[in-house]
Structure formats: structure tokens, C-alpha cells
Legacy VTK file of the C-alpha trace (Angstrom):
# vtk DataFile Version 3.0
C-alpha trace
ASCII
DATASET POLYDATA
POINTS 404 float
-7.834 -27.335 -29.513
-6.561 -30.098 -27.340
-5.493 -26.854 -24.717
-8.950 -25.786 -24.306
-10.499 -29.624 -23.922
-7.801 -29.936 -21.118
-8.571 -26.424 -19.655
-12.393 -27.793 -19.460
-11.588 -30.633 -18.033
-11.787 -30.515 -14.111
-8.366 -30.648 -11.748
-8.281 -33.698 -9.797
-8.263 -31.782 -6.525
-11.636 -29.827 -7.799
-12.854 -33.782 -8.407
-12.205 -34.982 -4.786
-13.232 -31.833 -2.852
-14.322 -33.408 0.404
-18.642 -33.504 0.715
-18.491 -33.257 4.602
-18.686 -29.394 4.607
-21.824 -29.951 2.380
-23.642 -31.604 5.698
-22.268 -29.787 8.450
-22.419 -26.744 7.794
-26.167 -26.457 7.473
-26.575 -28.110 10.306
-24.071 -26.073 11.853
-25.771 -23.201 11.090
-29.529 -24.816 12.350
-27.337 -25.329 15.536
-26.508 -22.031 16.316
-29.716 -20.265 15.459
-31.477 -22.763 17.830
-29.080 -22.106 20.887
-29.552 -18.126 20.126
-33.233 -18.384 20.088
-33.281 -20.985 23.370
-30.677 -18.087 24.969
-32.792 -15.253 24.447
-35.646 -16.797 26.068
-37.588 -17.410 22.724
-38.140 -13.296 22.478
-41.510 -12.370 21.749
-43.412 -15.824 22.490
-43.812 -14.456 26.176
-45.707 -16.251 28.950
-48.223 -18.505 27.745
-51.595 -17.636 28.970
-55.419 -18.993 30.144
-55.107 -22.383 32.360
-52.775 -25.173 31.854
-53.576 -28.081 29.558
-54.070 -31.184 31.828
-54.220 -34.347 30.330
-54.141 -37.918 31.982
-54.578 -41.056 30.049
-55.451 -44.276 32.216
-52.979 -46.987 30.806
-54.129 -49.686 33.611
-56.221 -50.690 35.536
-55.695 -53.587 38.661
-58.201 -54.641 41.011
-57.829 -56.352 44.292
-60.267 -57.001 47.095
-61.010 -53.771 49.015
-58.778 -51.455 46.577
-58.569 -50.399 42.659
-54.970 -49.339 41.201
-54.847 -47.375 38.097
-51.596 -46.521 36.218
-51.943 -43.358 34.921
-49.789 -41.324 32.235
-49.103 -37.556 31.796
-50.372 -36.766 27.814
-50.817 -33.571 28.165
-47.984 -30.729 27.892
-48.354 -29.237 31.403
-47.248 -31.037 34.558
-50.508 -32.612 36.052
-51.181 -33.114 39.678
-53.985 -35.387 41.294
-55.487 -34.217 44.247
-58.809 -35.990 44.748
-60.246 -38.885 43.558
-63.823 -40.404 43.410
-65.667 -43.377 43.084
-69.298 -43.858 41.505
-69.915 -40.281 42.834
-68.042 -40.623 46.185
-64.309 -39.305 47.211
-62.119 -42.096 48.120
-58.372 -41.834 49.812
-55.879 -43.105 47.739
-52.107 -42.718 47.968
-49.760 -42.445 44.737
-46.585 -43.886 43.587
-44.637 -41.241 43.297
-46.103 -38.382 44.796
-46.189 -34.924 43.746
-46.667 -33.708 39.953
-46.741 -35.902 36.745
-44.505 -34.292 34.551
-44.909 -34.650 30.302
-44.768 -38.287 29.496
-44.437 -39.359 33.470
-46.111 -42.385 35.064
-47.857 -42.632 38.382
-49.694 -45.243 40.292
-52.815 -44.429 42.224
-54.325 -46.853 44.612
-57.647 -46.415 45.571
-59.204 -47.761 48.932
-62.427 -48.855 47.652
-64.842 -51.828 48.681
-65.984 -52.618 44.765
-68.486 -55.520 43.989
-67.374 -57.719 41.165
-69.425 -57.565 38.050
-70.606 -53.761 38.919
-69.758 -50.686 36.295
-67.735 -48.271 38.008
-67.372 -44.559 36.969
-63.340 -43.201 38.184
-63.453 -38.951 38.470
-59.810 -37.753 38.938
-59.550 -34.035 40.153
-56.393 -32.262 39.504
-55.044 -29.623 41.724
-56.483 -26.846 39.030
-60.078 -27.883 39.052
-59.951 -30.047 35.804
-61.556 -33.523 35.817
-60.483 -37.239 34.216
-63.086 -39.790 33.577
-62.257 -43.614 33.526
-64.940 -46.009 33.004
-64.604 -49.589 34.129
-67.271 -51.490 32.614
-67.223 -54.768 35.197
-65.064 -55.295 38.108
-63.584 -58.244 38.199
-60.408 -58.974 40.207
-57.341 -59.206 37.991
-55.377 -62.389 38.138
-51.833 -62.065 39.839
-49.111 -63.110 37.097
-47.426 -66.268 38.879
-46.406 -69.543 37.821
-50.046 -71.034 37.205
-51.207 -67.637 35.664
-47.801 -68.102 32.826
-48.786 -71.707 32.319
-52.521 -71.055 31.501
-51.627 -68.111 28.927
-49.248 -70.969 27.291
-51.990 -72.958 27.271
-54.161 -70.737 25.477
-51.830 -69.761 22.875
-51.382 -73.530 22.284
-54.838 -74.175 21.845
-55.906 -71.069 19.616
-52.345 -70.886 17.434
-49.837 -73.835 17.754
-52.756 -76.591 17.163
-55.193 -75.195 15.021
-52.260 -74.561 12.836
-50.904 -77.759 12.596
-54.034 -79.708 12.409
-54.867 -77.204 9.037
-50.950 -78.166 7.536
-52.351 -82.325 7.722
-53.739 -81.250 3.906
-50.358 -80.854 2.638
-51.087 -84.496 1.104
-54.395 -83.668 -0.119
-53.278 -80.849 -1.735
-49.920 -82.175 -3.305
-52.018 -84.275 -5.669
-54.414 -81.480 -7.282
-53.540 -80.795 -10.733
-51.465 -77.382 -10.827
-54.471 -75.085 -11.899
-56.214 -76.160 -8.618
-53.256 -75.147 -6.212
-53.232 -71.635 -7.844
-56.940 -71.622 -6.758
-55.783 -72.663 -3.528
-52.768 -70.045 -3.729
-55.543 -67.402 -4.257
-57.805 -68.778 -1.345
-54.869 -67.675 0.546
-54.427 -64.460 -0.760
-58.002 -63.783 0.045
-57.679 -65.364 3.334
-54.628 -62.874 4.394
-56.373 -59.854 3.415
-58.856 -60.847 5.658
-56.356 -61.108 8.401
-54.855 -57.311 7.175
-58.359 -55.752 7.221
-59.161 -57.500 10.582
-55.735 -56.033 12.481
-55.964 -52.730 10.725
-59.287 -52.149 12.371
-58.393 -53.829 15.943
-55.154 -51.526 15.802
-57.353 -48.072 14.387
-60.000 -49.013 17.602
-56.883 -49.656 20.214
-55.557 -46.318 18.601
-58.721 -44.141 18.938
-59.244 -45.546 22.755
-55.334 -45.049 23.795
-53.973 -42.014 25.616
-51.873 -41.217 22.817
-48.779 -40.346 25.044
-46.661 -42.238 22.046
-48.716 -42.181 19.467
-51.965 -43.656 18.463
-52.888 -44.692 14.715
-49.639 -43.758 13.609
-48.297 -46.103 15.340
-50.349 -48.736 13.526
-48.357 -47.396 9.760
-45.080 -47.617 11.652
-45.151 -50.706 12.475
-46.644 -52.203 9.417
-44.173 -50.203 7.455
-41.340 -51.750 9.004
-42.609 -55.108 8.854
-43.048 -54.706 5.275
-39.511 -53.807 4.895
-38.203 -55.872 6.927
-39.994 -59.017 4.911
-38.847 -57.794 1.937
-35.234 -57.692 2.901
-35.533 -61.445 4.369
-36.920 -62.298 0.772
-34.245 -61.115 -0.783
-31.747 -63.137 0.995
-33.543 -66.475 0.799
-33.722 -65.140 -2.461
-29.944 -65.053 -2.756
-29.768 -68.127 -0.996
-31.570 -70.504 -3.103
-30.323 -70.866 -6.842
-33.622 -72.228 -8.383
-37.413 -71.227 -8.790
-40.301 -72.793 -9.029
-42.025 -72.051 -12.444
-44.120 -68.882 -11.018
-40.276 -67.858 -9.856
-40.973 -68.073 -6.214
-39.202 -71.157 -4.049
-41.857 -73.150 -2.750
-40.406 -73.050 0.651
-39.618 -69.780 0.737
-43.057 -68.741 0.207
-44.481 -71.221 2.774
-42.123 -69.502 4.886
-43.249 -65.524 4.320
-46.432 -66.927 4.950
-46.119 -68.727 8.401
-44.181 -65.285 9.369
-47.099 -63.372 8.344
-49.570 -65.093 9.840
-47.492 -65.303 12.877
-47.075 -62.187 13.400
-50.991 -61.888 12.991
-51.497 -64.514 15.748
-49.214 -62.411 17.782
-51.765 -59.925 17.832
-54.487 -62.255 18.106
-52.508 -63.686 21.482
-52.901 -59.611 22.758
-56.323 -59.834 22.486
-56.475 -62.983 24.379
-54.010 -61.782 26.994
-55.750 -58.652 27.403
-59.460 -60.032 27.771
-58.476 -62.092 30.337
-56.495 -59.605 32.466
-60.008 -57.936 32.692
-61.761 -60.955 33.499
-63.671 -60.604 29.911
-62.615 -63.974 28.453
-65.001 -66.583 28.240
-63.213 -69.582 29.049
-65.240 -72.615 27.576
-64.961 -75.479 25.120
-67.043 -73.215 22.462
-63.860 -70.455 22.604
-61.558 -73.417 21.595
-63.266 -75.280 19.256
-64.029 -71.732 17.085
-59.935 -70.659 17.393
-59.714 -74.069 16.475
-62.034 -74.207 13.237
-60.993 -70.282 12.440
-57.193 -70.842 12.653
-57.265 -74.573 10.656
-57.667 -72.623 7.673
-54.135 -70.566 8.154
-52.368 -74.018 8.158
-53.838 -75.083 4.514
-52.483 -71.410 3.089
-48.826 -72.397 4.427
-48.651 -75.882 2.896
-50.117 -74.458 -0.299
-46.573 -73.714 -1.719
-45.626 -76.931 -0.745
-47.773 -78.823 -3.008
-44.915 -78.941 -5.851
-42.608 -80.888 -2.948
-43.659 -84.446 -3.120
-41.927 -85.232 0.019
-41.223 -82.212 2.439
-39.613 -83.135 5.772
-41.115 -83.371 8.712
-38.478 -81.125 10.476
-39.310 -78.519 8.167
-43.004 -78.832 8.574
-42.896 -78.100 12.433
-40.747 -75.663 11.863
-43.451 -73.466 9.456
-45.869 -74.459 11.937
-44.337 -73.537 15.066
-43.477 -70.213 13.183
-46.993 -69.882 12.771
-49.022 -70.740 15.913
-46.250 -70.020 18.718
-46.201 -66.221 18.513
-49.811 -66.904 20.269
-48.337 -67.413 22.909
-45.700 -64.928 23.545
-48.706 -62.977 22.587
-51.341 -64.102 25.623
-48.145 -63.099 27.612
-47.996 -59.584 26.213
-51.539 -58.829 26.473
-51.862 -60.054 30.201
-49.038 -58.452 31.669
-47.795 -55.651 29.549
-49.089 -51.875 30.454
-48.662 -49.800 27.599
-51.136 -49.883 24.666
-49.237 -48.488 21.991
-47.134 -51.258 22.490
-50.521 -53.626 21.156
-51.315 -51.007 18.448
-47.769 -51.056 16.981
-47.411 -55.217 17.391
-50.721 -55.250 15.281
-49.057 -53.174 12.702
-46.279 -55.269 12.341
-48.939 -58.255 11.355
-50.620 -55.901 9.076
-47.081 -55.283 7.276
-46.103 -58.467 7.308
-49.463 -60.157 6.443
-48.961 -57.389 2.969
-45.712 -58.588 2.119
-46.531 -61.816 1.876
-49.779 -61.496 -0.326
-47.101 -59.218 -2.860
-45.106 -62.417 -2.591
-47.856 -65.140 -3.255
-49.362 -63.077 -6.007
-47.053 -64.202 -8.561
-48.103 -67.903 -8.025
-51.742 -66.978 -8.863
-51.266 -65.874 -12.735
-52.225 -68.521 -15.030
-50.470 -69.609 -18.222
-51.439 -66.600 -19.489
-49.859 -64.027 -16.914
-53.347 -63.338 -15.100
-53.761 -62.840 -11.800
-57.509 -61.868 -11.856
-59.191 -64.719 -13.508
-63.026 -66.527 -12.937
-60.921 -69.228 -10.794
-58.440 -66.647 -8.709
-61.504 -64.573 -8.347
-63.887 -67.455 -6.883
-61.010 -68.725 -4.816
-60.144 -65.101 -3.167
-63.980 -64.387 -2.584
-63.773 -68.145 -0.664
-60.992 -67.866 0.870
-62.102 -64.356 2.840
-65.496 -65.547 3.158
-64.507 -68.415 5.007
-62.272 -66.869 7.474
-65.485 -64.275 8.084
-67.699 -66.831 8.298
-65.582 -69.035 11.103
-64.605 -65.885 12.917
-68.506 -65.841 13.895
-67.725 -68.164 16.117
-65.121 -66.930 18.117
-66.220 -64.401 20.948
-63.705 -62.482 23.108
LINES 1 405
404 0 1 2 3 4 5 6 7 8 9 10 11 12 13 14 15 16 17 18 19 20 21 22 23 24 25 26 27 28 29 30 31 32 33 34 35 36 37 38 39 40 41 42 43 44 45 46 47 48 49 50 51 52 53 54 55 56 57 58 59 60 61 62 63 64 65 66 67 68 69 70 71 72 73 74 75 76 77 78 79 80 81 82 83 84 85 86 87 88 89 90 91 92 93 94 95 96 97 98 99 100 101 102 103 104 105 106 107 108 109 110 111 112 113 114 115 116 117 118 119 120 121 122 123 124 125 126 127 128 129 130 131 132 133 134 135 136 137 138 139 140 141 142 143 144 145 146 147 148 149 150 151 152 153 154 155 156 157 158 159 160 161 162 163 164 165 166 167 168 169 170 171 172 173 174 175 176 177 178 179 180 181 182 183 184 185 186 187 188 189 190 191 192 193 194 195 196 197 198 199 200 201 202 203 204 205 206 207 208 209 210 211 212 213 214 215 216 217 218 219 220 221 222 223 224 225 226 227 228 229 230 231 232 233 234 235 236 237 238 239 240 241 242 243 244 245 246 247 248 249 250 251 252 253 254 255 256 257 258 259 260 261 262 263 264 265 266 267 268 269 270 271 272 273 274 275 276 277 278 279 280 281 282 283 284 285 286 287 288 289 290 291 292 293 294 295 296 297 298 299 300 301 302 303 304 305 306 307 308 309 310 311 312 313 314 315 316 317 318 319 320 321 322 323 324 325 326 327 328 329 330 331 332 333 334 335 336 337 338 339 340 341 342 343 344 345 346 347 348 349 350 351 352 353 354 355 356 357 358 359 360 361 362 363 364 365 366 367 368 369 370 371 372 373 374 375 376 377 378 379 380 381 382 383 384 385 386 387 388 389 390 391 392 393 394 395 396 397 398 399 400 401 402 403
């Protein structure tokens, strides 16, 4: 009896065979069928046929007195050339940088010689060497600011103005709301929650109308998901190690700086994205730069501050270190963001950056959600309720006075 257990029983070398072989020798064999096929000449595909696919997505566009520079990007799959160019109807020379084809992917810079008008539409017509024909609207002409020293310290200056102050100015409740009984700060806590999805709705559409306008040549929407993926995931890992890092809980089992943090990373990362669209408006000339811009960043962005010292209110005596901290978290990505948006080329870079906000800005209404429930484990209760429907209606309602 014992005899046939033991001849049941595995060997130990059966036990340790080696797993390696398992992975490479499927991908061995996907290898090798892929270099016959690609030696052969794919047989049976043959030469493609009809016209080539010519696509050209215009990433940029610069305008200087007497000329207009566009930086265009192959989308398509075929090599693209551009051999004439008009303006508003009218062929224009123009040289490019570098000359020849645009092969898949490729860049090229065309600059037009061209007497535009500032605040006049123009209509762009490129002609490729096979006939086909790219449209590129610009809506006003305005001469685009050159990036120097002055140009840096005014998109600073923004980003202070619409993140780093409103945001601080909305964390001067923390005393205010450190001596509400406990049931009110959960109806704070859920004014948050309400507030943030506002902020995830408002980049998921921004980034799903940048996607739908871009060229595509890395993506479009999907790009939007990637980046919000990651962001959640990335969150979630930092929770876990401030997790790890902090032995005690507040009674809803979230640390009440912990949370304060996710949420000034969140709604950084949102006001990164917010920044872009700054950035970007004003590269085009389409900013409005005037006391009524400020003071509606400043009324629309207050309200982000109260959400972050909401956890707090438990902490009768926070530090004031800590407190710039959260807010600097909060407001400075503005800024880094007005850089982005004025000087970077690439919009998929803006769709995926707004993605990360919408990630992040998820996380951290998974993480404040907890802190909502009442005594009785609720989350959705006549308070949380009223104090969600508040909090998003008052983020829509001083939004209304912001205009881009």
C-alpha cells in the first residue's frame, strides 16, 4: 500500500522541471513563422492596389508677420508629399523643413509666405503630389507669442492666479470646518465627492473633444483611458504605502492626512489640465485676459481648497508646513500646465495629461467614499445625497463664469 502512495507521488526532478521552455518556445515558434512569412514576401497579399492613402494631420500652427508655419504629421500609412499649398483660395510659396516625402508617423514644417490680417478666418488647402487635398481651418489670426523670458513669467503668473491662490484662499475654512459636529463634515466629505465628479465628467469630455479634433497619429480617445487607467493605478499603489506607513485610522479607517493628500493630487492633476487649456488659448491669441477671467478661476477653484481641508477637520491643530504643502500640491501643477499648453506641439500629449486627472480625480472619490457612510454604514443618505447634488452644482454653477 505504502509502494503504490510512493509510486504516485511525483519525483523531485518531475517537481522542479524548469517553466522557461513553457514561454519560449511558443514564442519561438511565433518567431519563426513571422520571419518565413516576411521572407517570402507575404505570398499571396500581392501589390496593393487603387491610390495611396494620404493622410496629414496639422499638429501646429505659428504665425508671424508676413508668413504662417504649420507643423504637420504623416497619419496616414503611405508616405505623403506636399507639393502646393494655398491660402483663402490662392497658391502661396512655401518652403518645408525637411524636404521631400513624409514618411508614416514623420514630421514636417511648412512655412508659408503669406501677408495675413489679424483677426481674419483663414481656410489652409494642402495638395499632395497625387492630387489629394488637406483642409486646415484657422478661425482668427492672431500672431503667436514667441516663448522668452517675459512669455515663461506671464504663464507662471497665470497658473498662480487660477490654481496656487484660489486654492489656498478655499483651505482658510479648515477652522470653520474643524468645529462642525462630525455628521456635518461627512456632508462636507460628500460635497467633495460631488464636487470631483464634476471635475471627472468635465476632463473626460475636454479630453473626448481634444480626441475627436486630433490627427490621431498616436492615438486619440484611447489615449484619454490610458492615461486615466494608469493614474488610477498608480494612486492606488501610493495609498497603499501611506497606508503601510501610518499605523492608525481615523474611525471611517482612512488617515485624515492621507486623504487630504489623494485629494490635492487629484485635483492637481485636474488643474494640470486646466493649465493646458490656459496655455493653449493663449498660444492662439484666444484668451481673454481681464480681471473677470481671474476673479471666476478664483471663485471656481476656492471651492477645491474646502474639499482638501475636509479630512482635516478631525486635526485640531494641523501644521502650517503641511498645509502649503497640500496646497502647493494642488494649485502648482497650473502652472507647469500654462507651460505645456503654450509651448508643447503634440495633442495627444493634452488628451493623455487629461486622462491622468480623470484617473486620479476617480481614485480619490473610491478613497473619500468611505468617510461618507453614517453610523449606519450608508453612503447614500438624505444628507450625502443633498451634499453631492451641492457640491456639483456649485462647481457648475461658478464654472459659468469662467470663459476661455
Amino acid at each position: 500500500m505504502e509502494a503504490g502512495t510512493r509510486a504516485e507521488r511525483p519525483s523531485g526532478a518531475a517537481r522542479e522541471r524548469p517553466r522557461w521552455p513553457l514561454l519560449v518556445v511558443p514564442l519561438a515558434l511565433i518567431g519563426a513563422a513571422i520571419a518565413i512569412f516576411a521572407a517570402l514576401g507575404g505570398p499571396g497579399l500581392g501589390e496593393r492596389q487603387g491610390p495611396p492613402v494620404e493622410e496629414l494631420a496639422v499638429e501646429r500652427t505659428v504665425l508671424r508677420p508676413g508668413e504662417i508655419e504649420l507643423s504637420v504629421r504623416n497619419t496616414g500609412p503611405d508616405a505623403v508629399e506636399v507639393s502646393q499649398v494655398s491660402v483663402a483660395d490662392t497658391f502661396v510659396n512655401f518652403s518645408a523643413d525637411p524636404g521631400g516625402e513624409i514618411g508614416r508617423l514623420g514630421e514636417q514644417q511648412l512655412t508659408l509666405d503669406y501677408p495675413w490680417q489679424e483677426g481674419s478666418p483663414y481656410n489652409v488647402s494642402l495638395l499632395t503630389s497625387s492630387g489629394a487635398t488637406i483642409e486646415h481651418e484657422i478661425e482668427v489670426a492672431v500672431e503667436t507669442p514667441e516663448a522668452d523670458l517675459g512669455f515663461f513669467g506671464l504663464m507662471a503668473l497665470l497658473g498662480t492666479y487660477v490654481g496656487v491662490i484660489p486654492v489656498g484662499l478655499g483651505m482658510l475654512f479648515l477652522p470653520f470646518v474643524s468645529r462642525v459636529p462630525p455628521s456635518w463634515v461627512r456632508v462636507v466629505l460628500a460635497a467633495t465627492v460631488g464636487l470631483l465628479a464634476f471635475l471627472a465628467i468635465d476632463g473626460y469630455l475636454e479630453g473626448t473633444e481634444l480626441g475627436q479634433e486630433s490627427g490621431g497619429a498616436f492615438g486619440g480617445v484611447e489615449l484619454l483611458f490610458l492615461g486615466a487607467g494608469l493614474a488610477y493605478l498608480a494612486l492606488a499603489g501610493l495609498d497603499a504605502y501611506l497606508r503601510s506607513r501610518r499605523s492608525e485610522a481615523d474611525a471611517a479607517g482612512v488617515g485624515g492626512w492621507r486623504l487630504a493628500l489623494m485629494i490635492a493630487v487629484g485635483i492637481g492633476l485636474h488643474n494640470l489640465g486646466e493649465g493646458l487649456a490656459i496655455g493653449s488659448a493663449y498660444a492662439v491669441g484666444a484668451l481673454a485676459l481681464g480681471a473677470f477671467l481671474v476673479i471666476g478661476f478664483a471663485i471656481h477653484n476656492t471651492t477645491e481648497g474646502i474639499a482638501i481641508v475636509a479630512p482635516l477637520a478631525a486635526d485640531k491643530r494641523p501644521s502650517l508646513v503641511k498645509l502649503g504643502v497640500l496646497g502647493v500640491i494642488a494649485g502648482a501643477p497650473a502652472i507647469l500646465g500654462a507651460f505645456l499648453g503654450a509651448s508643447v506641439t503634440n495633442p495627444e500629449l493634452s488628451i493623455f495629461l487629461l486622462g491622468i486627472g480623470v484617473g486620479a480625480i476617480i481614485q480619490v472619490i473610491v478613497q473619500i467614499w468611505p468617510s461618507v457612510r453614517d453610523e449606519h454604514g450608508r453612503g447614500l443618505y438624505p444628507a450625502s445625497v443633498a451634499g453631492i447634488i451641492v457640491g456639483g452644482a456649485l462647481l457648475y454653477a461658478t464654472s459659468l463664469l469662467i470663459t476661455v
